[in-house]
C-alpha positions, 0 to 999 in steps of 0.5 A: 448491527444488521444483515451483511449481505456476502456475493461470491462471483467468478471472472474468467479469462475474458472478464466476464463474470457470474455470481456463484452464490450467496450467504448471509451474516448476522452481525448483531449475533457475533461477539465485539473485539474477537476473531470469528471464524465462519464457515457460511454455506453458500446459496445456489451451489455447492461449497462455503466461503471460510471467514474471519471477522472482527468487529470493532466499535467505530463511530465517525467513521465517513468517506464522502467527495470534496463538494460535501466536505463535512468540516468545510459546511460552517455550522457543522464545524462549528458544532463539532468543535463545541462538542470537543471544546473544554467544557465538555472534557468529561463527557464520554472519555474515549471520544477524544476528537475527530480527524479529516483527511482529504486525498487529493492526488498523486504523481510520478508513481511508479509503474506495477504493470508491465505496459509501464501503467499502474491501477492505483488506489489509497488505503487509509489506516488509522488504529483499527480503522481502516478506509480505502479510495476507489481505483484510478486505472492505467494512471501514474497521476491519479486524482482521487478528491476524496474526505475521510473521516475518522474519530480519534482514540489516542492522540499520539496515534500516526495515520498511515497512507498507502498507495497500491496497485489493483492486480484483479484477484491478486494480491496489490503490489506496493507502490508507496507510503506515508506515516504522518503522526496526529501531533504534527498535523496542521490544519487545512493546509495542503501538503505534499508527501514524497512516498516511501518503502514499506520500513518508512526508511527510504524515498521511493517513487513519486509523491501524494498530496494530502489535506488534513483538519484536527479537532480535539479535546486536550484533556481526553487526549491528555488522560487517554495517554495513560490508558493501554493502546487499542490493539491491532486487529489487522497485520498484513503479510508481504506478498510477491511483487511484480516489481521484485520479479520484473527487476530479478528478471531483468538482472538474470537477463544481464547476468545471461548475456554478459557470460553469453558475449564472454563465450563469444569471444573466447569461441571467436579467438580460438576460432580465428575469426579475427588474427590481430585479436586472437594474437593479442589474446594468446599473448596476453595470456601467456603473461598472466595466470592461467585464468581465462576470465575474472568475474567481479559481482556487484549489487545488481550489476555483473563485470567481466574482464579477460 
């Protein structure tokens, strides 16, 4: 609840950047739980940087790498699991537990850029909580060797994993995700998620590899069930993807040179280039009726017969 410090810098063709300005916000003065809309003027040059800012209480919140693991130190785990045990169940009701998420890794993840690479990085959500890995750049099977730490609200929460891809000032290209809910993990063990579409209805391409520690109160998750659900702050919008435009392009491209080599035939009968293939051609066109070609449209396919 201090200061926050905003930068606004600009990158050119050549990424060479240059800080364009500052601004400054006060947090400590803003509402919690709303939306703030903020034009804030910039310092050093002309023009304002438009902000919508919600803020949320969120204690135990941490990302830190697998050498300081908070729940590996014995002391530390065991400190925390008093501070959740049974005794404590009526103390401070909202504090229902904490959760530890290790990203480990991901392989065979599906290639965003058009030189068969991708950037990708994790983002972390769990309610409004939200924590996100650094980028591994050119690299279908990051390692990331992240912990993540958040506290629990609400027991029958489901952490969401998802992996995008870094597209500089663009907005990330998708590139798969995992829905594991609270009550189905199983402490400490090491697991493999294989990635799925956005709907979680389908696999998609590739796999991650997680592990996660659940520590929790059951009494507070039990009476917390009964209490309405934290509001989400935040919803995304979907964005073009290069991967939706890089397929429409390819299936155009079939489409063009299937009816490109059908005009080439018929140019080549009427032309003569070929007596056996044109005789054929005439011939069989007498017999049937007078259509010169018959297009069946599949899905993401095009078949042509004469």
């Amino acid at each position: 609840m201090g200061i926050l410090d905003i930068e606004v810098w600009g990158k050119d063709s050549k990424k060479h950047e240059e800080r364009l300005g500052t601004c400054k916000v006060d947090i400590s003065a803003l509402p919690l739980k709303q939306a703030n809309c903020l034009e804030l003027p910039l310092d050093s040059c002309l023009g304002a940087l438009l902000m919508l800012v919600t803020l949320t209480p969120c204690a135990g919140v941490s990302i830190s790498d697998l050498c300081v693991c908070p729940l590996a130190d014995p002391s530390e785990r065991k400190q925390i699991t008093q501070r959740y045990c049974l005794w404590n169940s009526l103390k401070d009701m909202k504090d229902v537990g904490i959760l530890q998420v290790k990203i480990l890794k991901a392989a065979d993840l599906l290639a965003a850029d058009f030189s068969g690479k991708s950037d990708p990085f994790c983002l972390l959500e769990l309610g409004n909580d939200r924590l996100q890995t650094h980028t591994v750049y050119k690299n279908l099977n990051p390692e990331w060797n992240k912990v993540f730490t958040f506290p629990i609200k609400d027991i029958h929460d489901v952490l969401e994993v998802t992996v995008f891809d870094e597209d500089g000032d663009k907005p990330p290209d998708f590139l798969g995700k995992v829905a594991i809910p609270l009550l189905s993990i199983r402490d400490g063990q090491p697991n493999c998620y294989v990635l799925k579409n956005k709907d979680l209805e389908q696999a998609f391409k590739g796999v991650i590899y997680l592990e996660m520690d659940l520590i929790y109160n059951p009494v507070k998750a039990s009476i917390r069930t009964f209490t309405p659900r934290e509001k989400r702050f935040v919803e995304d919008s979907r964005k073009l993807s290069k991967k939706i435009l890089s397929r429409d392009v390819d299936r155009v491209k079939r489409i063009t040179m299937a009816i490109w080599n059908t005009m080439q035939f018929l140019k080549s009968c009427f032309q003569w280039e070929s007596t056996l293939r044109s005789t054929i051609a005439f011939a069989y066109h007498k017999e049937e009726p007078p259509l010169y070609m018959k297009c069946t449209l599949f899905s993401g396919d095009i078949g042509s017969s004469l």
